[in-house]
Each structure stands twice: as C-alpha cells, then as structure tokens.
N, C-alpha and C positions, 0 to 999 in steps of 0.2 A: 504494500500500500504506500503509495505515494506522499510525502510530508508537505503537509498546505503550511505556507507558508504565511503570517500575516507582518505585511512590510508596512511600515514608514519612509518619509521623505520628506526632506527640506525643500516646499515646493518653491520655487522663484517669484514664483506667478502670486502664489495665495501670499508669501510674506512669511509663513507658519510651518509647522511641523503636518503631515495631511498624511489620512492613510492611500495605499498604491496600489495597485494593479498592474500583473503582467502581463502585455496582450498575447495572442499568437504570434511565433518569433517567426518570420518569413525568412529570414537569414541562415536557417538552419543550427541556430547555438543552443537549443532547446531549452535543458535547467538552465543553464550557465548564460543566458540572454541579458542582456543588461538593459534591456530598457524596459522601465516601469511607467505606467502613468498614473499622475497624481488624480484620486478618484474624486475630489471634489471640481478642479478646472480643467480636466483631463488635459496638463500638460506633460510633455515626455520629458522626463528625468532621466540618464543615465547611471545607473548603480554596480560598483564593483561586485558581481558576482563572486568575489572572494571576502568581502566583507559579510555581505549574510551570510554565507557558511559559516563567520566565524562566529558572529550575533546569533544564528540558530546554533552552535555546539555550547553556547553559552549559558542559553536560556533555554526556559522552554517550549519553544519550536515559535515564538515571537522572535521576529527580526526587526532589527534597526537597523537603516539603512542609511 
C-alpha cells in the first residue's frame, strides 16, 4: 500500500504556509516529481523530492515541504 503523503508549502502566491497537491507527473518522475501545487491558488511550487522523504522518515507520514 502506497504512503499518502500530506505536504505543505511556502506558497509565493498566498504569502503563507498552504496545504499541496501532486498533480499527475507527465515527465515520467513519478514519486520522486517535484512539482506540487498549492491547493488553495493552485500555484506550482517546486519541492525537493529528497526533502519529504526526509520530513516523512521523521514524522508520521506528515511532510513539510
């Protein structure tokens, strides 16, 4: 079973901290996609895909991103 992830993000747009969304990666990176969009102004964030892995082995299955 797959680990849902629930991300954050420092939206540019909103000013604030906003939860995220990963859409479908057409690029073929699949987990490892780095682009989230912020679920309140759906703007596209980029996010270190090595940084949530290390926010999810931290916590529990909450990511900071």
């Amino acid at each position: 079973m797959p680990v849902e992830l629930e991300c954050f993000v420092d939206c540019p747009s909103c000013g604030t901290v906003q939860p995220a969304d990963r859409p479908d990666c057409i690029d073929g990176h699949g987990s490892d996609c780095p682009e989230w969009i912020c679920s309140v102004c759906l703007t596209a964030v980029l996010v270190d895909p090595q940084l949530v892995a290390l926010a999810t082995r931290r916590s529990s299955g909450r990511a900071v991103a």
